[in-house]
N, C-alpha and C positions, 0 to 999 in steps of 0.2 A: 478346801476350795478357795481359790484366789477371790480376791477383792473386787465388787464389783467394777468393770470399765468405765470410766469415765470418760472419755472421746468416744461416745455411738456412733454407730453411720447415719449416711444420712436419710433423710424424710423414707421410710420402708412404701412400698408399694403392695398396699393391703393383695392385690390379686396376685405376684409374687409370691407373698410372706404365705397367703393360703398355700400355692400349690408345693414350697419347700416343705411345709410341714406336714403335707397331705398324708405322706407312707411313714411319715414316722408315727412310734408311740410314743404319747402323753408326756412322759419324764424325757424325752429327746427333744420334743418339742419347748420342751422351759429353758432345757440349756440351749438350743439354738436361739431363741428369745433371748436368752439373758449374755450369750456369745454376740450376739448384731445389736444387740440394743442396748445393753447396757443400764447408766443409771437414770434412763428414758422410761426405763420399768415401775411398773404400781401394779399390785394386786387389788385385788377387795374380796372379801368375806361377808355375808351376813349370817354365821355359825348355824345353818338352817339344816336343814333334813342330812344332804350331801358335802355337807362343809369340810368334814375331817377329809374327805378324797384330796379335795384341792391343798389345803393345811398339809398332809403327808407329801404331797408331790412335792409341791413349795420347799418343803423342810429338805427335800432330798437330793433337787435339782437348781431350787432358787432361793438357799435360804437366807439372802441377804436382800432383797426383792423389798421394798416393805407392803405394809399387807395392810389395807385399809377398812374397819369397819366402822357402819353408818350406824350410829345408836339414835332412831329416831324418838327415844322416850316412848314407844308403845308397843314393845315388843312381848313377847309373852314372859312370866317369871322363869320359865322353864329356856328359854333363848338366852337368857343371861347366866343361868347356870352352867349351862354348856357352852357356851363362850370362857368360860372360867375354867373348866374342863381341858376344852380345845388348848386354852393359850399356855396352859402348863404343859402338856403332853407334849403340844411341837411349837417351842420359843421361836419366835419371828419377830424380824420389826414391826411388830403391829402397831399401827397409829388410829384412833378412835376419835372419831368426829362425831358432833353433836348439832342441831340447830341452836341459831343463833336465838330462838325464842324457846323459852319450855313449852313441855306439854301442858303443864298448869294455865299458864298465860292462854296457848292455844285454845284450849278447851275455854278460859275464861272470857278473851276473846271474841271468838269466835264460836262458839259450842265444839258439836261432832262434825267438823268440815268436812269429811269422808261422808256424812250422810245428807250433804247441800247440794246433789247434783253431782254434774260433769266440771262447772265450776270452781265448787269445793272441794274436789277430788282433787282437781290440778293445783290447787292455793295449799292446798294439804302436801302433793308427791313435792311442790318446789318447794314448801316452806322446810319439812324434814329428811328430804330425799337428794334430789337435786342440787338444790343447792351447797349442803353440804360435801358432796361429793365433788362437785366444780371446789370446793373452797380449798379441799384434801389434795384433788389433783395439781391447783393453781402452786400452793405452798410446798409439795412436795418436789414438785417440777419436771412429773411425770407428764407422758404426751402418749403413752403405749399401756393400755388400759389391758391387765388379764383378770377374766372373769372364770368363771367358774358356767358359764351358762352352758346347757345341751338341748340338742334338736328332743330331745322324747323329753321334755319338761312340757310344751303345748305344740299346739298346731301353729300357732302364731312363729316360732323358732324353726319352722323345718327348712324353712330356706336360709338359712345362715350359714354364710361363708367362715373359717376355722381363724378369716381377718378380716375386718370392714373399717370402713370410715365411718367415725359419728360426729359430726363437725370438726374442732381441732384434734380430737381424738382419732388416735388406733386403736381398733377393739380385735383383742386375738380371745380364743376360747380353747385353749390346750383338750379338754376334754368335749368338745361338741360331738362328736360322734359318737361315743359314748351311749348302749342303750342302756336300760334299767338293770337287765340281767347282769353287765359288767358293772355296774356299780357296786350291786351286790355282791358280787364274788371279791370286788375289792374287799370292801368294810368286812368282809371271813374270813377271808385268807391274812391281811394285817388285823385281823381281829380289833377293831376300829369302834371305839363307842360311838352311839346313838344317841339321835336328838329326842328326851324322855317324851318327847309327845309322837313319835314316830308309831308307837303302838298302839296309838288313839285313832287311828285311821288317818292322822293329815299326811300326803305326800304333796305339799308343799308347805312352807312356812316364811310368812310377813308379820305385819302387824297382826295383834291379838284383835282387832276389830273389822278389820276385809280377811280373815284368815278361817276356813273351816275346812274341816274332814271331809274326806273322798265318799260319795255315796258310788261311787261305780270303780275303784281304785285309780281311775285317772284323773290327772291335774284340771281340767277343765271346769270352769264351774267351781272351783273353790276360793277364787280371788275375787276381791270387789264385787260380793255378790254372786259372781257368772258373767259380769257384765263385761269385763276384760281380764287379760293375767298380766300387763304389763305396768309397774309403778310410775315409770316414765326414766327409767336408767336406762333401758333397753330395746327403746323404739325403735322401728326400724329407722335407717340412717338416712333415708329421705323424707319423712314425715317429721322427725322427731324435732323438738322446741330446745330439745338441750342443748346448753350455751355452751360447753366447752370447746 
């Protein structure tokens, strides 16, 4: 595969960009992404439940793409090993970003910010989440955000367009429509390892401390308590505080 383009076109028109990639599948969708955009392109990973789907596409349609993961120091031991996994199986430019403060500090700090409220939730998603991810997208010089995110992950995603605007960002989501049943037929058919806490009942995976197992097998209810499912990467594009 040729080198990514460096002359992109110009500013994409998220409601465009949705309706060209409507009828395509998944792997046509990266390389018309990565055909119009060029090196305007950034991925992100968080090596979670569904990671390896996007990781294989990536490798096969966009493997020069690079590929962003947010290490926010509180991730389970079991997230780290299969990130270890992942990045041997399908080599990408992956770039790993960190906060600017530890988790040590934080917790020293500040205690368990996650459990201060509405708050401390938000002091907690910018100080580990947010921000680093503005930092990833600023220095990389990405402006065309690919996520991994799908409508059957919550209720909160059913209205998401396959491209949106989220302040300076394009958000494309090659796999939104996507329901659960094809995912799994993916991970069988490429015979795809699993994230080792997948058999423990979580069908989602964050931080080890807003992060628990499905008591009904749906997403709902297992993030920050029940209280929300969203970290604040993925707000909707009218509400959201995120600076990029």
């Amino acid at each position: 595969m040729e080198a990514l383009n460096v002359i992109p076109m110009a500013d994409p028109d998220p409601a465009q960009l949705s309706a060209d990639m409507q009828d395509l599948r998944a792997g046509q969708r990266l390389e018309l992404l990565r055909e119009r955009l060029g090196s305007r392109l950034v991925a992100s990973t968080s090596f979670g439940l569904q990671a390896a789907v996007m990781l294989k596409l990536l490798h096969e349609h966009a493997p020069d793409v690079p590929v962003v993961f947010i290490d926010t120091g509180f991730l389970f031991p079991e997230t780290y090993q299969y990130a270890d996994e992942l990045m041997e199986k399908f080599p990408l430019d992956y770039r790993i970003y960190q906060p600017t403060i530890s988790a040590a500090r934080i917790q020293a700090l500040w205690g368990n910010l996650w459990e201060n409220g509405k708050d401390g939730s938000e002091r907690y998603g910018l100080l580990t989440k947010i921000e680093p991810m503005n930092r990833a997208l600023r220095e990389i010089g990405g402006d065309v955000w690919i996520s991994g995110l799908r409508r059957a992950h919550s209720e909160t995603r059913q209205v998401r367009a396959l491209a949106e605007q989220q302040k300076k960002t394009t958000k494309v989501y090659p796999i939104l429509d996507w329901a659960d049943a094809q995912v799994d037929l993916f991970f069988h058919h490429n015979q795809l390892p699993r994230h080792p806490l997948a058999e423990q009942g979580y069908v989602t995976m964050g931080d080890w401390h807003s992060t628990r197992p499905s008591e009904d097998g749906t997403a709902n209810g297992t993030r920050f308590n029940g209280e929300r499912y969203e970290c604040g990467l993925h707000l909707d594009s009218a509400t959201s505080d995120f600076q990029i």
